[in-house]
DSSP file (Angstrom, degrees, kcal/mol; ACC not computed):
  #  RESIDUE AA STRUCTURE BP1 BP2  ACC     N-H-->O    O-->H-N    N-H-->O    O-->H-N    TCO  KAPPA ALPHA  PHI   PSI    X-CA   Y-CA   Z-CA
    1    1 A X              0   0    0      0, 0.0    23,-0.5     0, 0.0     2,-0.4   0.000 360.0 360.0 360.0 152.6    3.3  -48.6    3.9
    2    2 A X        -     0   0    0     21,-0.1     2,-0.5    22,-0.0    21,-0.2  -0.972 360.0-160.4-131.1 114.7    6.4  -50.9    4.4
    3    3 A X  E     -A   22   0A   0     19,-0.9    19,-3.0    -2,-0.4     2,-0.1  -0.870  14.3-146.9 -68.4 101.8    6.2  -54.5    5.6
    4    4 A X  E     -A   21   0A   0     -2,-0.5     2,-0.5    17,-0.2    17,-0.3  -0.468  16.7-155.3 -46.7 135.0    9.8  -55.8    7.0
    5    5 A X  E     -A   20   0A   0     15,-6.3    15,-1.2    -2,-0.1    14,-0.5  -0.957  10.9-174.0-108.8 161.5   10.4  -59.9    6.4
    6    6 A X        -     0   0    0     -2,-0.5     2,-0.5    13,-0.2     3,-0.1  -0.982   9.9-150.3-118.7 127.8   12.6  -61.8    8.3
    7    7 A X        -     0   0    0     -2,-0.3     6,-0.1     1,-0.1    52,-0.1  -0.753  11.7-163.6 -93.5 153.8   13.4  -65.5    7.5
    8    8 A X  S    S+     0   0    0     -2,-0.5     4,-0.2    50,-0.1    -1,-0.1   0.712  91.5  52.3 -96.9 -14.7   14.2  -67.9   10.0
    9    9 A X  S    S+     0   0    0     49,-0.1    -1,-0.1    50,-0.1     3,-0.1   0.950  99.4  65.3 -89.0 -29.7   15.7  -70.2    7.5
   10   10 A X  S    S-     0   0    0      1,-0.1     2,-0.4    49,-0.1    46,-0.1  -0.271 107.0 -61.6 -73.5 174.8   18.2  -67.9    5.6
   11   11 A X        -     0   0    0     22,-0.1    -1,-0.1     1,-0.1    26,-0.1  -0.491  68.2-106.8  23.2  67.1   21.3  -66.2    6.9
   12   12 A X        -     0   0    0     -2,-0.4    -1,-0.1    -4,-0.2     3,-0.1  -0.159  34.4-121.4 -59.1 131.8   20.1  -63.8    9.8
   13   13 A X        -     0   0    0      1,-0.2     6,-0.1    -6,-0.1    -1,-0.1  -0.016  27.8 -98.6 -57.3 136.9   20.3  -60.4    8.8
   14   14 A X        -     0   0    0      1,-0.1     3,-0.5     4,-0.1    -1,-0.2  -0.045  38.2-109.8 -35.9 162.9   22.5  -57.6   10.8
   15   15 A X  S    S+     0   0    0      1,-0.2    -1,-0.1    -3,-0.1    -2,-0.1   0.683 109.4  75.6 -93.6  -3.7   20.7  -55.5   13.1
   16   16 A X  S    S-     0   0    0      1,-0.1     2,-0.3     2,-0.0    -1,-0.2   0.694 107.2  -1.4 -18.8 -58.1   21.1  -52.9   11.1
   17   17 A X  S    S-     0   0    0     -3,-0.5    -1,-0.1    13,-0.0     2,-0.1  -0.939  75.9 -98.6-149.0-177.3   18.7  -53.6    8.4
   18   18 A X        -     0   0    0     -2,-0.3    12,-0.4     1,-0.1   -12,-0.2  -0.229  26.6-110.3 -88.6 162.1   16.1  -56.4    7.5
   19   19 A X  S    S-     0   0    0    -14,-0.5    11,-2.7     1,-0.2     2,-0.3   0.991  95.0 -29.1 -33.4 -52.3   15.9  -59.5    5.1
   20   20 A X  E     -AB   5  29A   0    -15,-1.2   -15,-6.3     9,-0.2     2,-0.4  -0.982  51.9-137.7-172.4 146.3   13.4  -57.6    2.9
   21   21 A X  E     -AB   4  28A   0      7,-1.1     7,-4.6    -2,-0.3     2,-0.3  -1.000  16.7-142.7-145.4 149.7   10.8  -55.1    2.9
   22   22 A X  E     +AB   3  27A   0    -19,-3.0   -19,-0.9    -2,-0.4     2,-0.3  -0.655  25.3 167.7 -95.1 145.4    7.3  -55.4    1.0
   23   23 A X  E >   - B   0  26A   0      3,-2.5     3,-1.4    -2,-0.3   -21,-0.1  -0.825  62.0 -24.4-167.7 138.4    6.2  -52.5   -0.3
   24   24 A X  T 3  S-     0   0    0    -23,-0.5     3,-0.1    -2,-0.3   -22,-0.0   0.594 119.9 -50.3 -26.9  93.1    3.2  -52.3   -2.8
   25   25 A X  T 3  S+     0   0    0      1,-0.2    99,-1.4    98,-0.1     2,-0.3   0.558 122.2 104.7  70.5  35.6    3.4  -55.8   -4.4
   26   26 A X  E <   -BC  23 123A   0     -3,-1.4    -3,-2.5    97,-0.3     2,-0.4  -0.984  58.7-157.3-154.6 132.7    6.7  -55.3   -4.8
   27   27 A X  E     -BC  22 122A   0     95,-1.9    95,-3.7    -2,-0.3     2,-0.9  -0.960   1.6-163.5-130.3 132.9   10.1  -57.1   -2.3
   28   28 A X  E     -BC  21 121A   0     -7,-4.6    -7,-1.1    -2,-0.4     2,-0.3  -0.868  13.8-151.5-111.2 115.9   13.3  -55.6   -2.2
   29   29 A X  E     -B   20   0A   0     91,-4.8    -9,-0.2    -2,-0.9    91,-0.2  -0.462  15.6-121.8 -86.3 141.8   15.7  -58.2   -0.8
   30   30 A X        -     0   0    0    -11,-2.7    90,-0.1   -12,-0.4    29,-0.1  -0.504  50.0 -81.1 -65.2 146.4   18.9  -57.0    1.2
   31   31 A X        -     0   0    0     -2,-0.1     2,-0.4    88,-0.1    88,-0.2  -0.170  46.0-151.8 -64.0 158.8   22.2  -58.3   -0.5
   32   32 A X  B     -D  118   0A   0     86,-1.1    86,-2.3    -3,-0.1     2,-0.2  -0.976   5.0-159.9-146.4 110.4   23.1  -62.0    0.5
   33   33 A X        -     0   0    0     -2,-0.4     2,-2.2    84,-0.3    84,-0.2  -0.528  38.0 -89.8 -87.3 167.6   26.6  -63.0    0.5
   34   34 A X  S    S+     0   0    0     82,-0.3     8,-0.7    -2,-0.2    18,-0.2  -0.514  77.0 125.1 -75.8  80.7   27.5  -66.7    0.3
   35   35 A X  B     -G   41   0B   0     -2,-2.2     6,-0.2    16,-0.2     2,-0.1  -0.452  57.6-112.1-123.8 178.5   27.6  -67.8    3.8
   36   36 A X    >   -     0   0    0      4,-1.3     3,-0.6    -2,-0.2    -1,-0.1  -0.540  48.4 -97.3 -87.4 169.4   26.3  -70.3    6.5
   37   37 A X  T 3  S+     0   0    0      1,-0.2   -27,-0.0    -2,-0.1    -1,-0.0   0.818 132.8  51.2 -54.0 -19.5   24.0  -69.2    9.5
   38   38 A X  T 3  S-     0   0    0      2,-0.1    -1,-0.2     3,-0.1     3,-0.1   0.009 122.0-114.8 -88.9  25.8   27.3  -69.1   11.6
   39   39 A X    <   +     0   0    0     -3,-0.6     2,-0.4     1,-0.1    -2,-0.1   0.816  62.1 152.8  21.1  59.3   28.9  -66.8    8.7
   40   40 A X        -     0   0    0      1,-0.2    -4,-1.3     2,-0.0    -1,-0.1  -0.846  50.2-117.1-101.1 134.8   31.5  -69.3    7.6
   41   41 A X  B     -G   35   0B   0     -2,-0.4    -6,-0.2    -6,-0.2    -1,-0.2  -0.021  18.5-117.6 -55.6 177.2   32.1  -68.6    4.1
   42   42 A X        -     0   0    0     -8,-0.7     2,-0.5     1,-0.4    -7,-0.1   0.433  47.4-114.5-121.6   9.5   31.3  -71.5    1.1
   43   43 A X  S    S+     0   0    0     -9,-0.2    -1,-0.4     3,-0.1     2,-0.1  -0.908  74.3  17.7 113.6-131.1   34.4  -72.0   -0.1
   44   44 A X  S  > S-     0   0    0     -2,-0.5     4,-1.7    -3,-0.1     3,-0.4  -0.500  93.2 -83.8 -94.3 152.2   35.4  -71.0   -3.9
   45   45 A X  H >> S+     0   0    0      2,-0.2     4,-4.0     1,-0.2     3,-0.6   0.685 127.0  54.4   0.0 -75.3   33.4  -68.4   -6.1
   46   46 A X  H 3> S+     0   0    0      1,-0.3     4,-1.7     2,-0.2    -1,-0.2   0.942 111.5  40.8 -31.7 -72.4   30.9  -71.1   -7.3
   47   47 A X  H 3> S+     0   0    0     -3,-0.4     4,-0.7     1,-0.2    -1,-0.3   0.689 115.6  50.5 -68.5  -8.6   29.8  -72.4   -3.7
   48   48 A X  H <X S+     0   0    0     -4,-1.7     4,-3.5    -3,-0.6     5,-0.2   0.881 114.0  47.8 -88.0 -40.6   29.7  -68.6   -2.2
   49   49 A X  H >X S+     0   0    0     -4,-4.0     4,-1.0     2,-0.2     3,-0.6   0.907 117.1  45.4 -46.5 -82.4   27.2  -67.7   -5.8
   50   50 A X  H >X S+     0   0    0     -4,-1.7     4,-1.2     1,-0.2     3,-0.7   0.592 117.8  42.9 -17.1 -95.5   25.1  -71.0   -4.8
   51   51 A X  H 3X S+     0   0    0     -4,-0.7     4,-1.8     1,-0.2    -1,-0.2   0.566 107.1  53.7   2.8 -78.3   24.9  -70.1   -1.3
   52   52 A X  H <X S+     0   0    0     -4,-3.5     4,-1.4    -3,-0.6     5,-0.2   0.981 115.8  46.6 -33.7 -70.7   24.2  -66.4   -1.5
   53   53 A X  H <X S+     0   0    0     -4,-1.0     4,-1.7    -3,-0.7    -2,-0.2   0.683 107.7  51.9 -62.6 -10.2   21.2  -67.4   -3.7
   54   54 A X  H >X S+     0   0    0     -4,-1.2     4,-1.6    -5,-0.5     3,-1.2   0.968 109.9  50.3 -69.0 -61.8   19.9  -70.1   -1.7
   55   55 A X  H 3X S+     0   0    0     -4,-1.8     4,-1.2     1,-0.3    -2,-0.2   0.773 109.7  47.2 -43.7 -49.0   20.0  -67.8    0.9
   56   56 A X  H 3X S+     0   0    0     -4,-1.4     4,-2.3     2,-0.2    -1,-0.3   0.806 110.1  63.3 -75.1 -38.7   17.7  -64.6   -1.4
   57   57 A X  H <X S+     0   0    0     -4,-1.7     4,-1.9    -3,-1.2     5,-0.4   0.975 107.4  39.3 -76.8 -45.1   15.4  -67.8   -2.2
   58   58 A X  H  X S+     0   0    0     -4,-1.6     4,-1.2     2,-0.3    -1,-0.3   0.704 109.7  52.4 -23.1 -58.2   14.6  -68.0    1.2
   59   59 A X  H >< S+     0   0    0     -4,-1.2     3,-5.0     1,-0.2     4,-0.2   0.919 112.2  52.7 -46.7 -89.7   14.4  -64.5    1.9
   60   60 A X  H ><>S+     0   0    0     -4,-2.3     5,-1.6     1,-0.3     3,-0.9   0.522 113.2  39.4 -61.6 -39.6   11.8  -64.5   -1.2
   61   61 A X  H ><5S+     0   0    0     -4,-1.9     3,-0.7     1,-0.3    -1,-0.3   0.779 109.0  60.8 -78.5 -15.1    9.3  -67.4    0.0
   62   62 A X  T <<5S+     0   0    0     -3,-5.0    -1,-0.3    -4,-1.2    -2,-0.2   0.873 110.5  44.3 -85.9 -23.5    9.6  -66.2    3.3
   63   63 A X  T < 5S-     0   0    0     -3,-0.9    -2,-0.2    -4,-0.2    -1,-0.2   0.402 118.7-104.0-133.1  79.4    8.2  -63.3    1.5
   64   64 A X  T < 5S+     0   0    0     -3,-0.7    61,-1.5    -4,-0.4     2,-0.2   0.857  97.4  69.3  71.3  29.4    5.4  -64.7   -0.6
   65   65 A X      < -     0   0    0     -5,-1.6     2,-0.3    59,-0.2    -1,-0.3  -0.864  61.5-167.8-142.0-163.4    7.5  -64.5   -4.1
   66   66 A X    >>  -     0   0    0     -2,-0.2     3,-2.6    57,-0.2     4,-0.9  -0.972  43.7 -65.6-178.9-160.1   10.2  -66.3   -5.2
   67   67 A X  G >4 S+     0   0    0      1,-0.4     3,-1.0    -2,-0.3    33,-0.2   0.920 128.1  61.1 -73.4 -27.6   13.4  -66.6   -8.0
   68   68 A X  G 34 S+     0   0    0      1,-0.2    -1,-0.4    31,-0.0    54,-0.0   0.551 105.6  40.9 -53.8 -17.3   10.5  -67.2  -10.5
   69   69 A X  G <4 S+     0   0    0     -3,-2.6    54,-1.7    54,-0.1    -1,-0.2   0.350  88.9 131.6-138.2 -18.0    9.0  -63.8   -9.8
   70   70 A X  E <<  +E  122   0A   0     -3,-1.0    52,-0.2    -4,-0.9     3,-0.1  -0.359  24.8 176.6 -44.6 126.8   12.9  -61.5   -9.6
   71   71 A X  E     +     0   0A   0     50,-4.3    30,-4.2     1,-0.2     2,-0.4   0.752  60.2  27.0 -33.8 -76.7   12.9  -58.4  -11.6
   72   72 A X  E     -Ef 121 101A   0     49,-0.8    49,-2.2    28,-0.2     2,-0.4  -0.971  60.1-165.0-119.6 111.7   16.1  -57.1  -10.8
   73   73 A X  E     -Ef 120 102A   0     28,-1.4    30,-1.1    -2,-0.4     2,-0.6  -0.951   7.4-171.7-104.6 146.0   19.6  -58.4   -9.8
   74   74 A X  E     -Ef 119 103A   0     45,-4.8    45,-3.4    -2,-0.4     2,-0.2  -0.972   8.2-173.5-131.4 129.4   22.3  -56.9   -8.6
   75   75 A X  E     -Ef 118 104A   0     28,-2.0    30,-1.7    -2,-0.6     2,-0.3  -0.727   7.5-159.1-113.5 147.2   25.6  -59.1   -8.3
   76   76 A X  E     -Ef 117 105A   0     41,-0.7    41,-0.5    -2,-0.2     2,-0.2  -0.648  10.5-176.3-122.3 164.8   29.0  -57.7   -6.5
   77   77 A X  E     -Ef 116 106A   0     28,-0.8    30,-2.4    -2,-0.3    39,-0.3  -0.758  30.3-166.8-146.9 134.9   32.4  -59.2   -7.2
   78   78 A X  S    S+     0   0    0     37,-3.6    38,-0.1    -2,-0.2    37,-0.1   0.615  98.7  44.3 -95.6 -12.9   35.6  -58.4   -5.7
   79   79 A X     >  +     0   0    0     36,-0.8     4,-1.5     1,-0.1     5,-0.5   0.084  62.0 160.1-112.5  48.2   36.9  -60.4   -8.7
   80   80 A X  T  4 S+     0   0    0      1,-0.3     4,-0.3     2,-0.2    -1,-0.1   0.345  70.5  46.4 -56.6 -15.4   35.3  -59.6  -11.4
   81   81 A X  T  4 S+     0   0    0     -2,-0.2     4,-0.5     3,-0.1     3,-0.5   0.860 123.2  35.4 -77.6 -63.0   37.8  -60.9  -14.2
   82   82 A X  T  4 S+     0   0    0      1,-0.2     3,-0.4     2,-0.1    -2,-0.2   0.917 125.9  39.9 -57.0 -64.7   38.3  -64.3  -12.5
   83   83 A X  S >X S+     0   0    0     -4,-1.5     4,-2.5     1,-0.2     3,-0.9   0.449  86.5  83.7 -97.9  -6.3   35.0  -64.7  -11.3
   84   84 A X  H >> S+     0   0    0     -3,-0.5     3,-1.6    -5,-0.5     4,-1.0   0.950 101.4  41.7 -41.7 -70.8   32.2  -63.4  -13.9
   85   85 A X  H 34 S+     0   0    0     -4,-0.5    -1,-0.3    -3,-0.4    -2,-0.1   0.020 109.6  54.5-110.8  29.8   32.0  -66.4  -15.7
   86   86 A X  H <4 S+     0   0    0     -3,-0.9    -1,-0.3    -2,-0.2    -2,-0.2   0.279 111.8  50.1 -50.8 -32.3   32.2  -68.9  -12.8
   87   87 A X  H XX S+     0   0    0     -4,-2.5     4,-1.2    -3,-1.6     3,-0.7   0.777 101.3  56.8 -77.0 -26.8   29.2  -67.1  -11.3
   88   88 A X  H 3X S+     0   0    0     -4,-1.0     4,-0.6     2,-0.3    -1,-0.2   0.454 103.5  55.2-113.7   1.6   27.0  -67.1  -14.1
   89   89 A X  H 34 S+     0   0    0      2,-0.1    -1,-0.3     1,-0.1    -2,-0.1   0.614 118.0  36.4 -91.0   4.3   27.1  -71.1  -14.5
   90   90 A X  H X4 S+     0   0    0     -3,-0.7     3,-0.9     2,-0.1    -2,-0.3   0.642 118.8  52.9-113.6 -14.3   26.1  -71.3  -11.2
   91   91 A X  H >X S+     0   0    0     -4,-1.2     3,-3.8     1,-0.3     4,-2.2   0.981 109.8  57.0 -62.6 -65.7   23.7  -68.0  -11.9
   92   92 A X  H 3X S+     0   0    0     -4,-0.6     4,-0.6     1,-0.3    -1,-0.3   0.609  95.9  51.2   0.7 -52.7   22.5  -69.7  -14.5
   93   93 A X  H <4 S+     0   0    0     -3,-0.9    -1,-0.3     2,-0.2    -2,-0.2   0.502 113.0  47.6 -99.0  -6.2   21.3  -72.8  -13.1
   94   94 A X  H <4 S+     0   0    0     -3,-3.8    -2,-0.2    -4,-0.2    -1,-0.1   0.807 131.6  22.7-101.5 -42.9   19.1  -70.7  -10.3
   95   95 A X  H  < S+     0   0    0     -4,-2.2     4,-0.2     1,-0.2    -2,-0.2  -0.196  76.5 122.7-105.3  39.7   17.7  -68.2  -13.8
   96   96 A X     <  +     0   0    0     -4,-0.6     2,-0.4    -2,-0.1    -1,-0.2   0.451  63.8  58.4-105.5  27.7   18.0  -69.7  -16.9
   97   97 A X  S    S-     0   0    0      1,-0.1    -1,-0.1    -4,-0.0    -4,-0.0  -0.990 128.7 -11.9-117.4 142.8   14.6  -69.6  -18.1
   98   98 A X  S    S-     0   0    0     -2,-0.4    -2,-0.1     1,-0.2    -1,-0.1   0.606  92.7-160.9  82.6  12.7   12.9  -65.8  -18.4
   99   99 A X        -     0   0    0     -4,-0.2    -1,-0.2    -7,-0.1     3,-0.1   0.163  16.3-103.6 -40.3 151.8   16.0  -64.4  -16.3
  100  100 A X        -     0   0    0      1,-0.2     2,-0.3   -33,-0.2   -28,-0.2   0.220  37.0 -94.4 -37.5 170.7   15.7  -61.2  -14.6
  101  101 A X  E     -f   72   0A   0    -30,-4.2   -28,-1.4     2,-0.0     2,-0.2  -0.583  61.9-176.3 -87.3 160.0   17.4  -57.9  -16.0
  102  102 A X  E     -f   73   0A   0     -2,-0.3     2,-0.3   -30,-0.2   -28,-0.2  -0.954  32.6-150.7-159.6-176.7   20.6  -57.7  -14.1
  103  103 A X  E     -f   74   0A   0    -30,-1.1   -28,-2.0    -2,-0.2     2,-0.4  -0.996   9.0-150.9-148.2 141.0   23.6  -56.0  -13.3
  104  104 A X  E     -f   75   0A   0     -2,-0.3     2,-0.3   -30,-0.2   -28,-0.2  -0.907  14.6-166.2-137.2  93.7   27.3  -57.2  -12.3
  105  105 A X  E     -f   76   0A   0    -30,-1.7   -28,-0.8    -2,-0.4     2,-0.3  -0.551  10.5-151.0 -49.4  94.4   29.4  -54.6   -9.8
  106  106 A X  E     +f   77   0A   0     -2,-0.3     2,-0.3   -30,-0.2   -28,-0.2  -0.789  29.7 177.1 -83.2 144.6   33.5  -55.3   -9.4
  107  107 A X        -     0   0    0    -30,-2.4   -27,-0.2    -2,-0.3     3,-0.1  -0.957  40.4-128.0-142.4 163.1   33.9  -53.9   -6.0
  108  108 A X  S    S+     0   0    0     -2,-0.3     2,-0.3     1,-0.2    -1,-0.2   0.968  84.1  22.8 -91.2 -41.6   37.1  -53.9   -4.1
  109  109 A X        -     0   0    0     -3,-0.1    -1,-0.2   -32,-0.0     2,-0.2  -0.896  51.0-168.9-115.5 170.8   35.4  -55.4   -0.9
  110  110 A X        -     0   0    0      4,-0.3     2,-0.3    -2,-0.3     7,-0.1  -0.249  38.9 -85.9-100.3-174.4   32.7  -57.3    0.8
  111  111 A X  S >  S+     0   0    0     -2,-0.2     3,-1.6     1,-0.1    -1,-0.0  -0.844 112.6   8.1-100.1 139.4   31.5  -58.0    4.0
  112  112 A X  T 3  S-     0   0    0     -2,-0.3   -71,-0.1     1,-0.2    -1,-0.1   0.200 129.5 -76.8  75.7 -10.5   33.0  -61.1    6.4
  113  113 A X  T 3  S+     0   0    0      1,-0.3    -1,-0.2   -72,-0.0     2,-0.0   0.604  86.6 164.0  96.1  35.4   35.8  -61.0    3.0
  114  114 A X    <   -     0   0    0     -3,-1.6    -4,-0.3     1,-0.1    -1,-0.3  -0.411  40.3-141.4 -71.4 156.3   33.3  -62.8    0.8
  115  115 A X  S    S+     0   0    0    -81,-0.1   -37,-3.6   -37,-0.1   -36,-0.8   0.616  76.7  30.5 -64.8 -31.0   33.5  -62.8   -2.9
  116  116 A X  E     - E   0  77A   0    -39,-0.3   -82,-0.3   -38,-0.1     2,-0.2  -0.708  50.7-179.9-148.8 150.1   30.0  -62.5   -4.2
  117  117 A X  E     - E   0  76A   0    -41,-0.5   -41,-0.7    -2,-0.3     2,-0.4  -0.700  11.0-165.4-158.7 116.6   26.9  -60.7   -2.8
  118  118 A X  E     +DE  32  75A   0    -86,-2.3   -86,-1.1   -43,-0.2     2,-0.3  -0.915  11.0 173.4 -96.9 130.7   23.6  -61.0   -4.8
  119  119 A X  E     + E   0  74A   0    -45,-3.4   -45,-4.8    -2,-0.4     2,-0.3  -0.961   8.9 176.5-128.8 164.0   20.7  -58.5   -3.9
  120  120 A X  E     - E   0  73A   0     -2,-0.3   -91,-4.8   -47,-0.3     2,-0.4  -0.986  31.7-134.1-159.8 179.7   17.2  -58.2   -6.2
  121  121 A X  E     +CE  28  72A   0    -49,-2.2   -50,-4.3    -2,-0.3   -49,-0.8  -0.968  36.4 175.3-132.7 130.0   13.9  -56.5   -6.2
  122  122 A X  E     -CE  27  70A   0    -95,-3.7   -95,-1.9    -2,-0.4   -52,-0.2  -0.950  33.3-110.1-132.0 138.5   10.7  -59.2   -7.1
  123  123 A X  E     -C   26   0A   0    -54,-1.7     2,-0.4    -2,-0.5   -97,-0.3  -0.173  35.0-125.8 -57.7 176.3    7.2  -58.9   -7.2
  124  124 A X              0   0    0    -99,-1.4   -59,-0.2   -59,-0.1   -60,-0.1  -0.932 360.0 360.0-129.4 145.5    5.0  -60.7   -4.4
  125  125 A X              0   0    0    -61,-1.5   -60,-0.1    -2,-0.4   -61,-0.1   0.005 360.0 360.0   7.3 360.0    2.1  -63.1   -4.8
């Protein structure tokens, strides 16, 4: 059985799919690009990383885990020379003790033309 979350404080989700779904003890968050609620982008690499993750911690407390508790991340870039090692001081600053496994994607686009998209998979509380 599969729980949906929604947050009301993050980035509302397309109608398409949800924030997150629970599924035994285990939350798979939907990608989070670095946006506002109005989907204004956050400006240069750095502030869309911040952003995006602010946005995923949401998602996770809204359901019962949080960045302490990520497995798995999965990072996009549509710049992936320029922008690896601008993301990962601000990646950095959300995971640097115990980080998660992850994995870092150049892709040729985004959604809304964003740089960055973080999605991850976390245990629940």
């Amino acid at each position: 059985m599969k729980t949906c979350v929604k947050s009301e404080e993050a980035v509302p989700p397309l109608p398409q799919f949800s924030h997150a779904t629970i599924s035994n003890g285990t939350v798979y968050v939907s990608g989070s690009i670095g946006s506002d609620k109005d989907w204004n982008l956050a400006g240069d690499i750095k502030a869309q990383t911040r952003a995006g993750i602010q946005n995923m911690e949401k998602i996770l407390q809204a359901a019962g885990s949080g960045l302490d508790r990520v497995l798995k991340c999965t990072v996009f870039l549509t710049n992936l020379k320029e922008d690896f090692k601008p993301m990962n001081e601000v990646y950095s600053e959300f995971f640097h003790t115990n980080p998660p496994a992850r994995t870092c994607i150049g892709v040729a686009q985004l959604p809304m033309g964003a740089a960055f998209e973080i999605e991850c998979i976390a245990e629940v509380s």
